[in-house]
C-alpha positions as CSV (number, residue, x, y, z in Angstrom):
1,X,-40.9,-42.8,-47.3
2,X,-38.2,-44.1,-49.9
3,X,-35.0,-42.1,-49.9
4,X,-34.5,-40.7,-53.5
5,X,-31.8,-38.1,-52.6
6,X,-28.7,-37.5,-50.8
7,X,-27.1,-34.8,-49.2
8,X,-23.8,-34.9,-48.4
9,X,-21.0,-32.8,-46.2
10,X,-18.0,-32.6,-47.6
11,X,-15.5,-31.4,-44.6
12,X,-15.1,-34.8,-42.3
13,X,-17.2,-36.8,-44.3
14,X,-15.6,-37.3,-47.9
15,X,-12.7,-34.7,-47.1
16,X,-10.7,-33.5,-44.8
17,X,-11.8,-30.3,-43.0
18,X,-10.6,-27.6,-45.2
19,X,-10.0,-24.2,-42.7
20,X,-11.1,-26.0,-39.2
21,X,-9.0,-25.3,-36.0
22,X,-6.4,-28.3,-37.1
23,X,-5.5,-26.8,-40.1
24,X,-5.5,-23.4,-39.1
25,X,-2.8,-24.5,-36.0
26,X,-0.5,-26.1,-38.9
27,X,-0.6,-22.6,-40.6
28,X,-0.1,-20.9,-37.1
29,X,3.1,-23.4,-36.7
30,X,4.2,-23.5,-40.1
31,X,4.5,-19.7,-40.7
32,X,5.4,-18.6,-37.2
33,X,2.4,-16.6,-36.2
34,X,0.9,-15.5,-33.1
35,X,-1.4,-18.0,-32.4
36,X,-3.9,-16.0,-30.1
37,X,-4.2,-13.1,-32.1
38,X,-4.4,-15.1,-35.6
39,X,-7.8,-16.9,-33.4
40,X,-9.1,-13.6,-32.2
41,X,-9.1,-12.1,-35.8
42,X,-10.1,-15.5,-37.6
43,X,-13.0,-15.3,-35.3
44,X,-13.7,-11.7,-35.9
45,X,-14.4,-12.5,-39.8
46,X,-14.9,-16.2,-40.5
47,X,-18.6,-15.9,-40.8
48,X,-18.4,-13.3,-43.6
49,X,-16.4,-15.2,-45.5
50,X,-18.2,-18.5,-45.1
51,X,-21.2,-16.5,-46.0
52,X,-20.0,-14.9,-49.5
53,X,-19.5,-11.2,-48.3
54,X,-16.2,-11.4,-47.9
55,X,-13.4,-12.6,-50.2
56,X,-10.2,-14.7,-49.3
57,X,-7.9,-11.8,-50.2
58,X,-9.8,-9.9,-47.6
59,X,-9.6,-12.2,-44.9
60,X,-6.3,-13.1,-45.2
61,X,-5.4,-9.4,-44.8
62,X,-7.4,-9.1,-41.6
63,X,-6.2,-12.1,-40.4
64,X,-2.5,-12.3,-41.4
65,X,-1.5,-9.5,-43.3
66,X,-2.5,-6.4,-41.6
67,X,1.6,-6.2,-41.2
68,X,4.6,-6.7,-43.4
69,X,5.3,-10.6,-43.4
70,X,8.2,-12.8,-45.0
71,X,6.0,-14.9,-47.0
72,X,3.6,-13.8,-49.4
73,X,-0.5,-14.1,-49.4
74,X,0.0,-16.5,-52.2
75,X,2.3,-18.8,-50.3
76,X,-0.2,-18.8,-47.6
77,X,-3.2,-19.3,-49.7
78,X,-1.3,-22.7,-51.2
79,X,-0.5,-24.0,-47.8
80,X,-4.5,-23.5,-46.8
81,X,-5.6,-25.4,-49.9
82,X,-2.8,-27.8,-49.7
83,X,-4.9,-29.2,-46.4
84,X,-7.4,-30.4,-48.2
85,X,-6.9,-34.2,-48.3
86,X,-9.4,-37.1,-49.4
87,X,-11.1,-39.7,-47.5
88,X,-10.7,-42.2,-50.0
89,X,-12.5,-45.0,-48.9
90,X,-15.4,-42.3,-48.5
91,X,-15.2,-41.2,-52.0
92,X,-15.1,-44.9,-53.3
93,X,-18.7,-45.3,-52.0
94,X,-19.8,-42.3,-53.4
95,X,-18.4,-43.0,-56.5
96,X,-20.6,-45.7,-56.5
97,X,-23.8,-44.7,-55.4
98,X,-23.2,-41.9,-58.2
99,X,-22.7,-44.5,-60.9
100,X,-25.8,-46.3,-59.9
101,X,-27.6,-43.2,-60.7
102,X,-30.1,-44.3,-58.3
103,X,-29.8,-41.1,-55.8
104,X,-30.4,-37.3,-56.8
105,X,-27.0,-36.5,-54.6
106,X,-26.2,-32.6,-53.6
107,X,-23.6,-31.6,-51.1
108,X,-24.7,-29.2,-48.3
109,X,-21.6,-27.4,-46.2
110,X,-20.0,-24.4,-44.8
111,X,-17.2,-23.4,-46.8
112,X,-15.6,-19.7,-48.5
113,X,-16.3,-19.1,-51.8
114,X,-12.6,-20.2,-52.8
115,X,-12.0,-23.1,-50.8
116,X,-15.7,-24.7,-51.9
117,X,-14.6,-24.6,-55.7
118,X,-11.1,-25.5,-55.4
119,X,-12.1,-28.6,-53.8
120,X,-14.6,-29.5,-56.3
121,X,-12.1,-29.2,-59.1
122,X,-9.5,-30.7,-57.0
123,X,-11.5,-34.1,-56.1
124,X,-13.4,-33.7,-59.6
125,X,-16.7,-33.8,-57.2
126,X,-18.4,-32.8,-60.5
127,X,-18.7,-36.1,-61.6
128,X,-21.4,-36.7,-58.6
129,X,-23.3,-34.2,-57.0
130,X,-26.3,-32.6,-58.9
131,X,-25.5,-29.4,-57.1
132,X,-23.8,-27.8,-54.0
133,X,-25.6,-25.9,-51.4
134,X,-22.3,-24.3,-50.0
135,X,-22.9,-21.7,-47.4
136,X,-21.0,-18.7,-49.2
137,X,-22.8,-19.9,-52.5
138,X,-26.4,-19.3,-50.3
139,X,-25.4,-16.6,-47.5
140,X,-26.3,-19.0,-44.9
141,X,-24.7,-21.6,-42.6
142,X,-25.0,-24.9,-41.1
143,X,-26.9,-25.7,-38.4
144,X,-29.4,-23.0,-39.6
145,X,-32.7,-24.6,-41.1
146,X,-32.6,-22.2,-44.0
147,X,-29.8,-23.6,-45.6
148,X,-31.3,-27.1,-45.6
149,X,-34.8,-25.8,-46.8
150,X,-32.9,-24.1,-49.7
151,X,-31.9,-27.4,-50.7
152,X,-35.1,-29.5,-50.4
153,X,-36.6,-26.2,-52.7
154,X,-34.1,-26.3,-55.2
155,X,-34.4,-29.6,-56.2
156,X,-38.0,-30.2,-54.8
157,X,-37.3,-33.1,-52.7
158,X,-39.7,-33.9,-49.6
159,X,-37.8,-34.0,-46.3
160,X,-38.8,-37.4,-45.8
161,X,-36.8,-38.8,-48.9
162,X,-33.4,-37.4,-48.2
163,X,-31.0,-38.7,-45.7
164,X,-28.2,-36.1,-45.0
165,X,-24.6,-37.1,-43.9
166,X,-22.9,-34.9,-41.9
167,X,-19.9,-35.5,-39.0
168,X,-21.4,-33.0,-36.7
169,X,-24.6,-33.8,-34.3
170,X,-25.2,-30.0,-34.1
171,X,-26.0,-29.9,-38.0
172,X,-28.2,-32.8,-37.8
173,X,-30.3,-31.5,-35.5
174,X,-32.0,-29.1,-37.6
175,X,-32.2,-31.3,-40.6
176,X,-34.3,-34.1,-37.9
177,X,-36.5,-31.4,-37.5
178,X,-37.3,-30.3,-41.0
179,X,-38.4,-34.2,-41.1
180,X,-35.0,-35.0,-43.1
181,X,-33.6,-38.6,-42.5
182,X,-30.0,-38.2,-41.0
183,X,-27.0,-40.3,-40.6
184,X,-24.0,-39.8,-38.7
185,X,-20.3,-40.3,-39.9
186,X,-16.9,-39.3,-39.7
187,X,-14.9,-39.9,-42.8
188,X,-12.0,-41.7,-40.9
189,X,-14.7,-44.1,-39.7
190,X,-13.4,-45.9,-43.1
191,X,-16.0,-47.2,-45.9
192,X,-17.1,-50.3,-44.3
193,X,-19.0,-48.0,-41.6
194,X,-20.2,-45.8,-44.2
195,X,-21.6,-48.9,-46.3
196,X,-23.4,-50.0,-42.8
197,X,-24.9,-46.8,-42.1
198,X,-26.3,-46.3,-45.1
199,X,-27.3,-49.6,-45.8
200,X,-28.9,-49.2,-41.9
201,X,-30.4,-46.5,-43.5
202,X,-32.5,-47.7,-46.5
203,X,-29.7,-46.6,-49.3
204,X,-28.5,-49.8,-52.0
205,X,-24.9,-49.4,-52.1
């Protein structure tokens, strides 16, 4: 079957992670907190908030300010968004398969509420993607099937004619099943790969 759309991830394929482990040890080092205990508590609640029932504010008291700190929730909120950093080469090919208006393109990802639409503003992301299947926008997270077959619903697509890009195997997975096409990349695999795979793949670029 032809491919006619394309989903996308956006942490570690056209961005940086946005709240992974890295960035969370630079906020650990930066503002001088307890490392184990900032885990134990990010644990506790990331799944609510990558799910839409929780808000930033309220994880970032459970996580950081539950006590009196010397920086303030807005300082920390900037340093988390500041993390966010492009894969430019990345973005260069999907700037282009988005001006050949050949591909339906939607991204599919785990991200809060907050962090999903600073990121779209902040790379203009907007400018490509039909629509965003973001995990606190649906309730539901990557790898479970129901946030893929959301997105093949939405924009009534057969599995067999999208191929979805993601740096994770364990997200994959469940999209192979469902019958999606899938394809493998990390984002500082540089856009040479990426123009190989999908090329491999069946996609003009």
């Amino acid at each position: 079957m032809q491919i006619t759309t394309l989903f996308w991830d956006l942490g570690g394929v056209l961005l940086s992670n946005g709240w992974d482990r890295e960035q969370r040890s630079r906020a650990v080092e930066h503002f001088g907190l307890n490392a184990e205990d900032f885990e134990d508590r990010h644990r506790e609640i990331v799944t609510t908030l990558e799910t839409g029932r929780t808000s930033l504010d309220v994880y970032l008291h459970a996580t950081v300010f539950s006590e009196p700190r010397s920086f303030s929730p807005a300082q920390f909120r900037d340093f988390m968004l500041s993390q966010s950093q492009p894969f430019e080469e990345s973005l260069q090919v999907l700037a282009e398969l988005s001006r050949g208006g050949r591909y339906t393109m939607a991204t599919v990802n785990n991200e809060s509420h907050e962090l999903n639409a600073y990121r779209i503003g902040r790379f203009r992301l907007h400018r490509h993607f039909r629509a965003f299947f973001c995990s606190a926008f649906l309730g539901v997270t990557k790898p479970d099937p129901s946030i893929y077959r959301i997105a093949l619903e939405v924009l009534q697509r057969a599995p067999g004619e999208v191929l979805f890009i993601d740096d994770r195997l364990q997200n994959l997975e469940p999209a192979r099943a469902l019958g999606m096409q899938t394809l493998h990349y990390r984002g500082e695999d540089g856009g040479v790969v990426l123009r190989q795979r999908l090329t491999a793949s069946g996609v003009a670029v």
